[in-house]
C-alpha positions, -999 to +999 in steps of 0.1 A: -284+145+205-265+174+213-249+179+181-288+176+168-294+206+193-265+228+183-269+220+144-306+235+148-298+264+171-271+269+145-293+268+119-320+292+135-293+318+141-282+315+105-319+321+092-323+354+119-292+366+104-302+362+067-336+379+077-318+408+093-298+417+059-327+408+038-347+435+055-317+456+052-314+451+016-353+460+011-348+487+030-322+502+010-339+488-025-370+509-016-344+544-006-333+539-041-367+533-060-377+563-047-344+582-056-347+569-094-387+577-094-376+615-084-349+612-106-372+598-137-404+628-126-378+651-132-354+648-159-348+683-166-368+714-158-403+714-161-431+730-183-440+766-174-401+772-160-378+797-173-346+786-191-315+796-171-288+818-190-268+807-211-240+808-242-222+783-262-207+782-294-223+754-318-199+729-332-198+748-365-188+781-343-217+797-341-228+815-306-262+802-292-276+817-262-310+817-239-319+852-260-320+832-295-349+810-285-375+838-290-401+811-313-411+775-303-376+753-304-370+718-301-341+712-273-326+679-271-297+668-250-279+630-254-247+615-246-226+587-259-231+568-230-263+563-229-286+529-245-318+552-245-303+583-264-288+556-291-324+546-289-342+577-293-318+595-317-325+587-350-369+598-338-354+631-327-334+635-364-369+626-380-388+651-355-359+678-356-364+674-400-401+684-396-399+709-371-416+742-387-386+767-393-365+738-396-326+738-384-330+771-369-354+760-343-337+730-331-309+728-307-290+694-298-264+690-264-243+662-271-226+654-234-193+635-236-164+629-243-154+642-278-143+613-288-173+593-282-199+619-294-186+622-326-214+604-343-242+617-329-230+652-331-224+639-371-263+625-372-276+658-355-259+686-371-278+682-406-312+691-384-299+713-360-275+735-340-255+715-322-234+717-287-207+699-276-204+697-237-177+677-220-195+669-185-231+669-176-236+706-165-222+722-187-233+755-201-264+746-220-277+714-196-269+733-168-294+765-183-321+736-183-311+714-151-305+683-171-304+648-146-316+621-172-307+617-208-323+617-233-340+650-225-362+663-252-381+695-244-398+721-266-393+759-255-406+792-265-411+827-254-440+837-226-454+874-228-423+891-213-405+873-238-384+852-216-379+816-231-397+789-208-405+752-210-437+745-227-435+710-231-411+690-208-418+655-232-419+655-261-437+628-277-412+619-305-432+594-327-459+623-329-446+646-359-451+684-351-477+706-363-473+729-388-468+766-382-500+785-392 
């Protein structure tokens, strides 16, 4: 009988113990649902902000800066790494091809390494002007506070002529409107 006794003590103390880390584990699941919610809300800057400064050079050695998106622009940043921007790549070629002033109003940030990006910086330079970053935060996603890839945004001058955000998502399966 006692080693009846100390077998369900045992047992009881086993179960408290798995309780206490379960809750633990919760605990911590629900810390990180919300940090990937905020993360999710805000994968780069949002519509009505200003784009930060910025220069680059274009992977065909052309300089692009914040000053050069004076009309409406398709901004798209991906990297290698990345199962959604594999994904949504080849819908941001087709958007990018319909975009009214074509090439010219589309820029791409590829963020990798070189090596890796090669491909889709092959796919997106046809449609548009493409930069080559080596880390997240570079010169370009920095400018636009990048935290999530894919990030697709549209941008385009307000009345002081400043470039700003005027659509954070961009719908992708949606082909854009013509210019009138």
């Amino acid at each position: 009988m006692p080693f009846l006794i100390a077998a369900v003590v045992l047992v009881g103390l086993l179960c408290v113990l798995d309780l206490i880390l379960s809750l633990g584990v919760v605990k911590r699941l629900r810390e990180h649902t919300e940090m990937l919610n905020n993360l999710n809300g805000r994968a780069s800057i949002g519509a009505g902000e200003e784009v930060g400064t910025f220069t680059a050079v274009t992977v065909d050695g052309l300089p692009v800066s914040r000053d050069l998106l004076t009309d409406e622009t398709l901004v798209g940043f991906f990297s290698p790494g990345c199962p959604a921007c594999k994904e949504q790549l080849p819908k941001f070629v087709e958007f990018a091809r319909s975009m009214p002033g074509g090439r010219d109003r589309v820029l791409a940030a590829v963020v990798g390494d070189v090596r890796r990006t090669t491909d889709m910086v092959a796919m997106l330079n046809p449609v548009a002007h493409v930069v080559a970053e080596p880390a997240q935060g570079g010169a370009v996603g920095g400018a636009f506070q990048v935290a999530a890839f894919p990030s697709v945004l549209k941008v385009a001058a307000n009345d002081s002529g400043r470039p700003v955000v005027t659509a954070a998502r961009v719908d992708l399966d949606r082909r854009p409107s013509p210019a009138v």
